[in-house]
Each structure stands twice: as C-alpha cells, then as structure tokens.
C-alpha distance (Angstrom), angle and dihedral (degrees) to the residues before:
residue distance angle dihedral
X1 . . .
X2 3.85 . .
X3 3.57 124.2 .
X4 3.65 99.2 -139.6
X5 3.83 79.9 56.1
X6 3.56 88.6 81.0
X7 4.04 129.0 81.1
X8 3.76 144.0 -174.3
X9 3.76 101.2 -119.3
X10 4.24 135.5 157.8
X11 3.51 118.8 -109.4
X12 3.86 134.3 -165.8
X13 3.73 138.9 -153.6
X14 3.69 119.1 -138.8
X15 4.03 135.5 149.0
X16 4.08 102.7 -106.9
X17 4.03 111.2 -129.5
X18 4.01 84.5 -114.3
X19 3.66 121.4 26.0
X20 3.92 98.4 162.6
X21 3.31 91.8 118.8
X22 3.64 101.3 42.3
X23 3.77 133.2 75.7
X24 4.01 116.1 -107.5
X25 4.08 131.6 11.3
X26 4.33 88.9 -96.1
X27 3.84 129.4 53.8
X28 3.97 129.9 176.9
X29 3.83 121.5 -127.9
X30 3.67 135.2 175.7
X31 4.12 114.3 -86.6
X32 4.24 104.1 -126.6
X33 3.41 128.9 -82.5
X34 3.66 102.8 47.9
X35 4.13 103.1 97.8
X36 3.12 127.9 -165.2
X37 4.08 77.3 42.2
X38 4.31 94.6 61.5
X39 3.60 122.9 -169.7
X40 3.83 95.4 -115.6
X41 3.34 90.2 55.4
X42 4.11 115.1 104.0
X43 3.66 125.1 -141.9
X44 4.06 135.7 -141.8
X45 3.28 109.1 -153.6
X46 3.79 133.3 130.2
X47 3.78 105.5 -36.5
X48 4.47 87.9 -125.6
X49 3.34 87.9 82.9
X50 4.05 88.3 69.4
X51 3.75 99.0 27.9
X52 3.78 110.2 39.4
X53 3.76 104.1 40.9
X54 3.61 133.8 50.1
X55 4.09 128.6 -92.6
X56 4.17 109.0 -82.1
X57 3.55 89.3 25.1
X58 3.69 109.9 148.7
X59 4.04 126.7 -134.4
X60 3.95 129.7 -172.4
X61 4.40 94.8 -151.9
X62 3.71 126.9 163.4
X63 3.81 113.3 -113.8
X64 3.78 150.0 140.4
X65 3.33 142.2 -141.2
X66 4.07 124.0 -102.6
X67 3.70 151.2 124.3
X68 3.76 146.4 -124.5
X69 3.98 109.9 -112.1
X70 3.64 92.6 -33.2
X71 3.49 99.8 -42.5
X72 3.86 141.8 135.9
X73 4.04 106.1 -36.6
X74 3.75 110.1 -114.8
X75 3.72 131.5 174.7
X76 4.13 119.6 -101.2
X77 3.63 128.7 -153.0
X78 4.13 119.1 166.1
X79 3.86 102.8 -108.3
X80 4.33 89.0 -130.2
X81 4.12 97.2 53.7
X82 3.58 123.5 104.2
X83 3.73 129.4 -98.3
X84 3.42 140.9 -159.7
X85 3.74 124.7 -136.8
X86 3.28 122.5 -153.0
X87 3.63 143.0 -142.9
C-alpha cells in the first residue's frame, strides 16, 4: 500500500436493489463523477456510515481502490479513520 493511493472522496448510503449477497440491509458507494471511484462500486469502511446516519446521507472518507486475490475492485477505507459528514 501506497500513500498516494489514497483520496478524499464523497460517499453515499443507499439500500442496493439486491443485497443477497451482501452483509446488512444498507451499503455506501461513491456519488458520480469521481472515476476511478464508480458508483457501482461498494465500499468497506467503518460500518457507522450504514448504522448511525440516515439513507442518502453523504460522507467525505479517505479510501483507495483494491481487490481481494484478483477479484471484483471495491473501494477501501480503514474502519478507525475519521470521516466527514456532510450536509
């Protein structure tokens, strides 16, 4: 891991149209127009995000881009950093 691989970017929660293979009812995403972070792309990050707040709400996190033993790209935040939430 890189440091320059990480960025500020906005994050959303949102209930995905199928989450049977996914753990819990809401997930976090990227909003648009941030590539390489895409919108159908999910996010780990610290499980507040999708507990605490309300659906839609927006989040400014730190986070990357990688993949489990070449598998489907997904964005990565460390659970413990600070977020922002935005209005």
């Amino acid at each position: 891991m890189k440091k320059e691989d990480y960025r500020h970017i906005i994050v959303e929660s949102f209930i995905p149209a199928d989450a049977s293979s996914r753990h819990g009812l809401v997930h976090i995403k990227p909003v648009a127009n941030q590539e390489p972070f895409l919108e159908s792309m999910f996010v780990q990050c610290s499980k507040e995000l999708s507990t605490d707040y309300p659906i839609g709400t927006k989040f400014r996190i730190k986070a990357k881009i990688t993949s489990r033993e070449g598998g489907t790209p997904f964005v990565s935040s460390h659970y413990t950093w600070k977020y922002e939430v935005l209005k």
